[in-house]
C-alpha positions in Angstrom: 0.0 0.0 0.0 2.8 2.6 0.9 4.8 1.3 -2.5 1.8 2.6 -4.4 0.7 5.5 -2.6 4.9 6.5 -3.0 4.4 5.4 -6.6 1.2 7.9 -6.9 3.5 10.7 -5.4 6.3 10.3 -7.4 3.6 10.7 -11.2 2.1 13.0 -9.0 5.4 15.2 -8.4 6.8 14.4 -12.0 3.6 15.4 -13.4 4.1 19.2 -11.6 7.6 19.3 -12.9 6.5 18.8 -16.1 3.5 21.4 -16.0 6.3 23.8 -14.3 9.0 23.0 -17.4 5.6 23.8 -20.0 5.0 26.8 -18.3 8.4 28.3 -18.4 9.1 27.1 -21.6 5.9 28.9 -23.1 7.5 32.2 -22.0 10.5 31.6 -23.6 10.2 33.8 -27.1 9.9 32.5 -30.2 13.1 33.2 -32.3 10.5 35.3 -34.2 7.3 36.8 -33.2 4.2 34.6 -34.7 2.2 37.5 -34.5 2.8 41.3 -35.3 -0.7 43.3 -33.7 -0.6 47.5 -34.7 -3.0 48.9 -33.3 -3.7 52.8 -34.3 -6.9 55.0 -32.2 -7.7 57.7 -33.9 -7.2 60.5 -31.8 -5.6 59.8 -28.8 -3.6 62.2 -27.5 -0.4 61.2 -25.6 -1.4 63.0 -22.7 -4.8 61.3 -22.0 -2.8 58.7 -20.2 -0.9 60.9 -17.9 -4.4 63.3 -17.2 -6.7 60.3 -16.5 -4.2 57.3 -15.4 -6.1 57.6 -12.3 -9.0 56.8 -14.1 -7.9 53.0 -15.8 -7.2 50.1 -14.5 -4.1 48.3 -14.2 -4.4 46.1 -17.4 -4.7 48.0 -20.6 -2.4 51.3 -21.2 -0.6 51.0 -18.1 0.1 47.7 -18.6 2.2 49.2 -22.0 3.5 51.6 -20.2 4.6 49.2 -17.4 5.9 46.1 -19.1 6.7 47.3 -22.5 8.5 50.4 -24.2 7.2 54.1 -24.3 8.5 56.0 -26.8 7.3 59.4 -25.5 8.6 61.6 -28.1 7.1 60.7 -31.4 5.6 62.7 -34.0 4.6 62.6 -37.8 7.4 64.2 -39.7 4.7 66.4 -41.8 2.0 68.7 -41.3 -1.2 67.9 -42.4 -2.2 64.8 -40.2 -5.9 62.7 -41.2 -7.0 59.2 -41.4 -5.7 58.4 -44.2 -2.7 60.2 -44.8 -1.7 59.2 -41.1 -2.5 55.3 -41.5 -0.9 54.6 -45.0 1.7 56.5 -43.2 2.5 54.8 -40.3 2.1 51.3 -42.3 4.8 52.1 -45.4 6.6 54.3 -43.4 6.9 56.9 -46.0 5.6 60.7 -45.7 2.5 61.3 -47.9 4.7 62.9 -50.3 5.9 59.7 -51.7 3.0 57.1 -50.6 0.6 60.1 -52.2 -2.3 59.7 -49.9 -2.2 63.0 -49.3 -6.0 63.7 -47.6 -8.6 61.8 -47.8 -8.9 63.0 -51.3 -7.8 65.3 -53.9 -9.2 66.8 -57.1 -8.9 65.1 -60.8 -7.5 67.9 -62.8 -9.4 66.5 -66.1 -13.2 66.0 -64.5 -12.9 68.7 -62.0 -14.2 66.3 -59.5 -12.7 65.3 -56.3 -12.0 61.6 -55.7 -11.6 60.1 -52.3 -8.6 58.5 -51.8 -10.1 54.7 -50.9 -12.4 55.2 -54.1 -11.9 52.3 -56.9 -14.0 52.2 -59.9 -12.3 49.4 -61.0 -13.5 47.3 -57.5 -16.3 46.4 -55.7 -17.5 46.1 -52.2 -18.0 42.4 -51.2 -20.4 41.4 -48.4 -23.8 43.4 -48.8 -25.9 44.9 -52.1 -24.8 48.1 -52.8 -24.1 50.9 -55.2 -21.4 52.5 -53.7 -18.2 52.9 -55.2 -16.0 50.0 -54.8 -13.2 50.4 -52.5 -9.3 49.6 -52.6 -5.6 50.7 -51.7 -5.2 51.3 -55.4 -4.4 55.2 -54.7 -1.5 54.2 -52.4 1.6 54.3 -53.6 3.9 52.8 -52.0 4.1 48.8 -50.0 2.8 48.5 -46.7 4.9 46.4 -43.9 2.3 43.8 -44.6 3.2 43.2 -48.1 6.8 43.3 -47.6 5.7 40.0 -45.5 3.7 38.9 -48.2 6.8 38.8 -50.4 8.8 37.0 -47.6 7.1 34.4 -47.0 3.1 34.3 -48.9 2.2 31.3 -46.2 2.0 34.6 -43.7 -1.6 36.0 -43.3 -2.1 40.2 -43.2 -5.2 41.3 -42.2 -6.5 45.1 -41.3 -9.5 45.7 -39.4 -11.1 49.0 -38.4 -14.6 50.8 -38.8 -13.6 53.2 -41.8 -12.5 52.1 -45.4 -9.4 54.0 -45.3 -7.9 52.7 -42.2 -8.7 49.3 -42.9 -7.1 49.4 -46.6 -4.0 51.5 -46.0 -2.9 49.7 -42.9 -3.4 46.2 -44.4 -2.2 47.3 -48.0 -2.0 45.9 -51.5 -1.3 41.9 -51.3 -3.0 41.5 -47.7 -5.7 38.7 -47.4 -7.9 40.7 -46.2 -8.9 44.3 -45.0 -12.3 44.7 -43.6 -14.6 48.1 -42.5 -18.2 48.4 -41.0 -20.8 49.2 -43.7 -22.7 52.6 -42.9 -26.0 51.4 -43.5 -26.1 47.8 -42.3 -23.9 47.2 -39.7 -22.2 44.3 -41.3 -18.7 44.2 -42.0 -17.2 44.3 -45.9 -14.1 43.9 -48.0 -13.0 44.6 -51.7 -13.3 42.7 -54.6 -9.4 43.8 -54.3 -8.9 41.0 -52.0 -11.2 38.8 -52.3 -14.4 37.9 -54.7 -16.6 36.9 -51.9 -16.8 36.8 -47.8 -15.0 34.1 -46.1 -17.8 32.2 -44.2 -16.3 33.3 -40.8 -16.7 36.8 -41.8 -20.4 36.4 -42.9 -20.6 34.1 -39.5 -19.9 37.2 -37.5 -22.0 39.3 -39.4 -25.3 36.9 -38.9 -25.2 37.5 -35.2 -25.2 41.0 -35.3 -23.4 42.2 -32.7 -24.2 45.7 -34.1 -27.4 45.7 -33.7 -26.7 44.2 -29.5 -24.2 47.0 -29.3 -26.6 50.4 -30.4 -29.4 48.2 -28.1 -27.9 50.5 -25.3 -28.1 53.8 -23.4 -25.0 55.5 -23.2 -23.8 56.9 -19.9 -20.5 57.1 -18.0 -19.2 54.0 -17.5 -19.8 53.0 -14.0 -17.7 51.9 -11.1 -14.6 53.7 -13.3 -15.5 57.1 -14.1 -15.1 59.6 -11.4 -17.5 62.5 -12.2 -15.9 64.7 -9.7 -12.6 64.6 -10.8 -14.2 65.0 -15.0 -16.2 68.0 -13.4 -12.8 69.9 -12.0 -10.8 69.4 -15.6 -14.0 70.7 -17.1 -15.2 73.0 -15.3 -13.3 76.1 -17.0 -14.5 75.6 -20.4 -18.1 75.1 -18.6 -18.9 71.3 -19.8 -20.7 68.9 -17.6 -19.5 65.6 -16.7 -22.9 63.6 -16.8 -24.4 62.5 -20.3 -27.1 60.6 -22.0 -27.4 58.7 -25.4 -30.2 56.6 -26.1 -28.0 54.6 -29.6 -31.7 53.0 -30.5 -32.5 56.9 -31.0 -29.4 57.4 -32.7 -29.6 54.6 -34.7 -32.9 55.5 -36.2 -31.8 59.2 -37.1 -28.0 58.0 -38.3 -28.5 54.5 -39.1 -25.0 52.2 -37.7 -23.0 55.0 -38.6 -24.3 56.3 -35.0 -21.9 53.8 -33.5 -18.6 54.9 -34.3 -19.6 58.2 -32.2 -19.7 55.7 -28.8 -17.0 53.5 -27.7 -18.9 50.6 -28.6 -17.9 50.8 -31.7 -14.1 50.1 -30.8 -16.0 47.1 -28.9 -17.3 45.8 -32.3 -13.9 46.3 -34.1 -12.2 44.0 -30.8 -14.9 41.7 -31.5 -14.2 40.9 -35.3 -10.3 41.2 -34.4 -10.5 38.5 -32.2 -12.6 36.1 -34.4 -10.1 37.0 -37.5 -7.2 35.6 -35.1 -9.2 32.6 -34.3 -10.4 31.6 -37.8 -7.6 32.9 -39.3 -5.5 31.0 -37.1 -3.0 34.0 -37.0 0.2 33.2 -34.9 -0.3 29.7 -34.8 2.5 28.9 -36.2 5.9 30.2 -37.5 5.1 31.9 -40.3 5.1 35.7 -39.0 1.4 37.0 -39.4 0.3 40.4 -39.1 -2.5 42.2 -38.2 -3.8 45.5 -38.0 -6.5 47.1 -35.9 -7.8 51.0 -35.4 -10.4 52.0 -33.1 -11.6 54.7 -34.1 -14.2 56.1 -31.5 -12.2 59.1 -29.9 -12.2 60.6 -33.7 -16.1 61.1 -34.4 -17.0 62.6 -30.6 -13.6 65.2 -31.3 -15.3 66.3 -33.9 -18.0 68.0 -32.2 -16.6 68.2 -28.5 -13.6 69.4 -26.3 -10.8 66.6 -26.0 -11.5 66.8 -22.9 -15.2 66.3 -22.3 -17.0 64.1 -20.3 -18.2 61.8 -23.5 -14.0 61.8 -24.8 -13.0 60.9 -21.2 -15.4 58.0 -20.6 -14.3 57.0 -24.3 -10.4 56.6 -23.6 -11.6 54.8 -19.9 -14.0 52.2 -22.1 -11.0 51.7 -24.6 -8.2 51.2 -21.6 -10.5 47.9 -20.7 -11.1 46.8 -24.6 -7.1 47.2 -25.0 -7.2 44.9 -21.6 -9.4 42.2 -23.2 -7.8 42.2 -25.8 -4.0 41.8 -24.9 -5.3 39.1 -22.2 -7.0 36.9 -25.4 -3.7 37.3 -27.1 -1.8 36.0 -24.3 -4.3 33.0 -23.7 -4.6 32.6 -27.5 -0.8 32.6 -28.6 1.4 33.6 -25.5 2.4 37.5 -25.2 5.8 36.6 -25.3 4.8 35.3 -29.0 3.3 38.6 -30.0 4.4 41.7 -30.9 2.7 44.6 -30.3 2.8 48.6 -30.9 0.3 50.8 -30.0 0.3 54.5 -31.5 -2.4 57.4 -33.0 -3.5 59.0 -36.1 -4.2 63.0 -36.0 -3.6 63.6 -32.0 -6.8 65.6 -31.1 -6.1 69.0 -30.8 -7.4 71.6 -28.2 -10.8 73.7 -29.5 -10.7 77.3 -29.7 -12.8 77.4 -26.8 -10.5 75.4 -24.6 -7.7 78.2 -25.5 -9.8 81.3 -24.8 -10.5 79.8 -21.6 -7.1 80.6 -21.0 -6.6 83.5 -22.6 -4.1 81.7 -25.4 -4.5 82.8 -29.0 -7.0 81.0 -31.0 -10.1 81.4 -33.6 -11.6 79.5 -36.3 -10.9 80.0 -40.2 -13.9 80.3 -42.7 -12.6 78.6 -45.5 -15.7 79.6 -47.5 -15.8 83.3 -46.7 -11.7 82.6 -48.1 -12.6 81.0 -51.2 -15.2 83.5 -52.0 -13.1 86.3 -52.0 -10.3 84.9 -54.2 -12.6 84.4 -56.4 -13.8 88.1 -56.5 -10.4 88.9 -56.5 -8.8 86.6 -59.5 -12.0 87.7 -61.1 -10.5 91.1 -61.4 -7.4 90.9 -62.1 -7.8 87.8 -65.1 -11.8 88.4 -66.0 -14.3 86.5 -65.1 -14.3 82.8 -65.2 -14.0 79.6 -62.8 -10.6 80.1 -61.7 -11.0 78.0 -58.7 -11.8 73.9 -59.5 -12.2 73.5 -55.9 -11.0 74.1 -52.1 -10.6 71.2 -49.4 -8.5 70.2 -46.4 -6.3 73.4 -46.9 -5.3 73.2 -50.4 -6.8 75.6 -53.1 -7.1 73.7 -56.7 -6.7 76.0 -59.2 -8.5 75.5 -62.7 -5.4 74.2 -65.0 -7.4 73.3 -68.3 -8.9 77.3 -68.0 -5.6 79.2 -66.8 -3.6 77.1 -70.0 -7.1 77.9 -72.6 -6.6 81.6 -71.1 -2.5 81.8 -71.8 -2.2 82.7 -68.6 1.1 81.9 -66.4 -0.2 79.0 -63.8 2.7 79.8 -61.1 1.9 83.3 -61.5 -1.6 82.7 -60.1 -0.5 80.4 -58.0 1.7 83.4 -56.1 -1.4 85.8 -56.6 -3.8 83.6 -54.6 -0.8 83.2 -52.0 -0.3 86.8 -51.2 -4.0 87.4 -51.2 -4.7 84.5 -48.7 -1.8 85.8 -46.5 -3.7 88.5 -45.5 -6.7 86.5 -43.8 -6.6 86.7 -39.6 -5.8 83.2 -38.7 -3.2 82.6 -41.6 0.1 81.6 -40.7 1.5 81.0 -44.3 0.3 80.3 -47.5 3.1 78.4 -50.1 3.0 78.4 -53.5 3.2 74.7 -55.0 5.6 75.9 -57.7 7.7 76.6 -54.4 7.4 73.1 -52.7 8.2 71.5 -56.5 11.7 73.5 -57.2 12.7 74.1 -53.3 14.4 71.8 -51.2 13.2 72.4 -47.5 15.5 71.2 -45.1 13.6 72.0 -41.7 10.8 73.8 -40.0 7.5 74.0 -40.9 8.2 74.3 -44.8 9.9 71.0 -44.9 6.9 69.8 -43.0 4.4 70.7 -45.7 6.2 69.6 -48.6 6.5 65.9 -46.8 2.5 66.6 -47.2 3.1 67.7 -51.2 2.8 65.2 -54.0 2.9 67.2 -57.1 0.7 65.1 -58.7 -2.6 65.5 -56.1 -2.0 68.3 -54.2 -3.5 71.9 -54.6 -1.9 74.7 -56.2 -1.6 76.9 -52.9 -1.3 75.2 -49.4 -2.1 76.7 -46.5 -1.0 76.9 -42.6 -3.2 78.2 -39.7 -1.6 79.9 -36.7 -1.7 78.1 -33.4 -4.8 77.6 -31.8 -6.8 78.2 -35.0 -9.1 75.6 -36.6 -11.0 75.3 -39.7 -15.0 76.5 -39.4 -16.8 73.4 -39.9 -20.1 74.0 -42.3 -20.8 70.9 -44.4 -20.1 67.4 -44.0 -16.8 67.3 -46.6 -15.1 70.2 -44.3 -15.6 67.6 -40.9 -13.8 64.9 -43.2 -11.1 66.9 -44.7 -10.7 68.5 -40.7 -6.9 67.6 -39.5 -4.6 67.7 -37.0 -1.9 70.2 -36.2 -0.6 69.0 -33.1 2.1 66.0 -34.4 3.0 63.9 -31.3 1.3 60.7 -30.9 1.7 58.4 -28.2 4.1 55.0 -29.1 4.2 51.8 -27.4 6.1 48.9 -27.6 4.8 45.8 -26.0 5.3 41.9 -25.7 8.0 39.6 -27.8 11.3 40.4 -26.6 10.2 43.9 -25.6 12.3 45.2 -22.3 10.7 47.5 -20.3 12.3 50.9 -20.7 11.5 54.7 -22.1 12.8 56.4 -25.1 12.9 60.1 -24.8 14.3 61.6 -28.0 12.1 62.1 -31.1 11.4 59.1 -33.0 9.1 59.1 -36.2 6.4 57.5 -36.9 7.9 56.4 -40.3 10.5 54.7 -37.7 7.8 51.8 -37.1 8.0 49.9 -40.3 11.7 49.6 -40.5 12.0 48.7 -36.6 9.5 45.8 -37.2 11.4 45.1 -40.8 14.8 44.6 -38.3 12.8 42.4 -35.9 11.6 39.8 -38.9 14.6 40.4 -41.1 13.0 41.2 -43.9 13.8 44.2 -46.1 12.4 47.5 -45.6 9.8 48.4 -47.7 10.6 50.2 -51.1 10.1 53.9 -50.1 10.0 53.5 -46.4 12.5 57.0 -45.0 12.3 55.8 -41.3 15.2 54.2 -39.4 14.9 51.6 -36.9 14.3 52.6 -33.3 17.7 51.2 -32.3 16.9 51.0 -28.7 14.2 48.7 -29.5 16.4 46.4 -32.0 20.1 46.3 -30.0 
């Protein structure tokens, strides 16, 4: 009897040493990471974590900031900051100068129309019935990270995910296996013919429950047992918002359709959701072939559009999105093993402060009437070259003037490209107006200058661009100005987190086009052709 209960004992104990071995073997890295996750929020500022880390829990951003790497000085290397420019950006690691999404769109010099920059005749949106214009990265120029994996090694899977077209496209790229948005109108998620002629059935699996239609079943309110009013009332109490708010999304829903739910932080909920079921029926980082995906929440964007950074409704946002970034580096650890996963963490357009935020404190600010602008210089190029439509069209700063009419007329095109500058100058609010026959024969080595012409593609961009002064922002009138709105202030937060990542803090300026070639050193693969960043070498040492 004692032989077998020592016999018992000794599985019993061999067993445990075993389970101990398998345990601290699965945090051993893998000579690779399985896994690459970016993960972009539109929005976030990189202060919201040191305002309100008294407001998250322990799990989700301070968890990055904890265990991984913070890179506390980065910034986009150019001016104009949106969507699109800022995720095709971050993703070829290239300057919208050279990958050419320069907004997110640009006018045809031939039709006179302007064409968004995820438009694709030439495609079609798979999932749903529709007659909207088919969708695609066609318009970007340059490789993503994810297709320079492609070329390694075509047994890796690349996959974007987000709630807008453009995010999703530009951060997956051309040869991805997938890239897939939230459809407006019915909640469902889609894809491009680009990629694919019809849905994978795990895609239309996730679709048939509807988790849309569960998520805008919900009042909105500040998220209790996390949000602490008092503390949201004293940060907002000088520009005179309340902390306490109520959205009933079945209301919204019927007024805005699923669109509604990219306003609430919900919607970053429903993007977690479909990220999570493309790892598991993808069966991304399951083995050693280095898979990639890419996921933008995009909730903090649609709510800055219309309030303070710093309002109740933005706060409670950024809280809800600390726990999804939580749940969703805990699956990846129980999925695949963190130590199997790489991770970074950054922003698109950090929001900036509202004119009525500054005034509150006496700084400098005001809006810019881009209409009562363009209405003007049209009076005014009326005069001096007669009248005609010298002005194809104005949006997100740049003014398009009317090539086909100025050439017709015999009239000198950089000439009236210099007029429209030194009449635009004169506006309260302006800070500089340039020429593009400046940005095309100058070489700008720093400052703001260089700045816009890492914006300038000389085939899209407008014939005059223009620079606010601090604290100024563009009057918001129709739907197309809220799109083309951007983003002056150019630091983004930048973590580092999981697969051979030491905890540490890097405090010089690093740029976001440093991303793709730091994750190019990791895999060794070759940096993307066009890619200007260099790898952040106290990442890769």
């Amino acid at each position: 009897m004692n032989k077998r209960i020592g016999f018992i004992l000794l599985i019993f104990f061999i067993a445990n040493l075993s389970l101990a071995h398998a345990q601290r073997t699965r945090k051993i890295p893998s000579e690779q990471p399985k896994l690459v996750v970016g993960i972009v929020v539109d929005h976030l500022r990189p202060d919201y974590y040191f305002r309100f880390s008294n407001l998250i829990g322990e799990k989700g951003f301070k968890r990055l900031m904890n265990q991984g790497t913070y890179c506390k000085n980065a910034k986009f290397s150019y001016l104009y900051s949106q969507t699109g420019p800022d995720h095709a950006t971050i993703f070829t690691g290239t300057p919208p100068a050279y990958h050419g999404v320069i907004s997110h769109g640009w006018y045809d010099r031939l039709s006179g129309e302007l064409n968004l920059a995820k438009d694709d005749q030439a495609a079609k949106i798979v999932g749903i019935e529709t007659k909207e214009k088919g969708k695609s990265p066609k318009n970007l120029l340059a490789p993503t990270v994810g297709d320079e994996i492609k070329l390694f090694n075509n047994h890796s899977r690349v996959i974007g995910v987000g709630l807008n077209a453009e995010a999703a496209l530009f951060s997956a790229g051309h040869g991805a296996d997938g890239a897939y948005w939230m459809d407006d109108l019915s909640g469902k998620f889609v894809t491009s013919s680009h990629y694919q002629d019809t849905l994978y059935n795990w895609v239309s699996e996730f679709n048939n429950k509807n988790f849309a239609d569960f998520y805008m079943d919900r009042i909105w309110t500040p998220f209790d047992g996390q949000d602490k009013p008092g503390i949201s009332e004293k940060i907002l109490g000088k520009v005179g918002l309340s902390s306490d708010f109520y959205y009933d999304l079945n209301k919204e829903k019927r007024t805005y359709g699923y669109k509604a739910i990219k306003a609430t932080p919900f919607g970053n909920m429903l993007v977690k959701d479909f990220a999570i079921s493309a790892i598991i029926n993808e069966n991304l980082g399951r083995d050693d072939d280095t898979d990639f995906l890419a996921v933008t929440f995009s909730c903090l964007d649609y709510k800055h559009r219309e309030l303070s950074p710093f309002s109740a409704e933005m706060i409670d946002n950024f809280i809800r999105l600390d726990r999804e970034v939580e749940h969703f580096l805990d699956f990846l650890d129980e999925q695949i093993g963190l130590e199997n996963v790489l991770v970074f963490l950054t922003a698109d357009q950090s929001a900036n402060y509202t004119p009525e935020n500054l005034k509150a404190q006496n700084i400098p600010n005001g809006y810019f009437s881009s209409y009562n602008a363009m209405a003007l210089l049209k009076s005014y190029l009326n005069v001096l070259y007669g009248s005609g439509d010298w002005i194809l069209g104005y949006d997100s700063q740049q003014v398009y003037l009317n090539h086909q009419l100025i050439e017709d007329s015999k009239l000198s095109l950089e000439e009236m490209q210099l007029k429209a500058a030194n009449f635009l100058i004169q506006f309260t609010g302006v800070a500089s107006t340039i020429p593009a026959s400046s940005l095309i024969t100058a070489n700008y080595t720093h400052g703001v200058m260089q700045k816009v012409q890492r914006s300038f593609n000389q085939k899209r961009s407008g014939d005059v661009l223009i620079t606010l002064e601090p604290g100024w922002m563009h009057k918001m009138k129709d739907e197309r100005d809220e799109i083309a709105q951007y983003s002056y202030t150019n630091q983004v937060p930048l973590f580092w987190y999981g697969w051979k990542i030491k905890r540490g803090t890097v405090s010089r300026t690093v740029y976001v086009e440093d991303i793709v070639p730091t994750i190019s050193n990791f895999l060794n693969i070759s940096i993307p052709a066009g890619c200007d960043g260099n790898p952040i070498e106290e990442l890769t040492q």
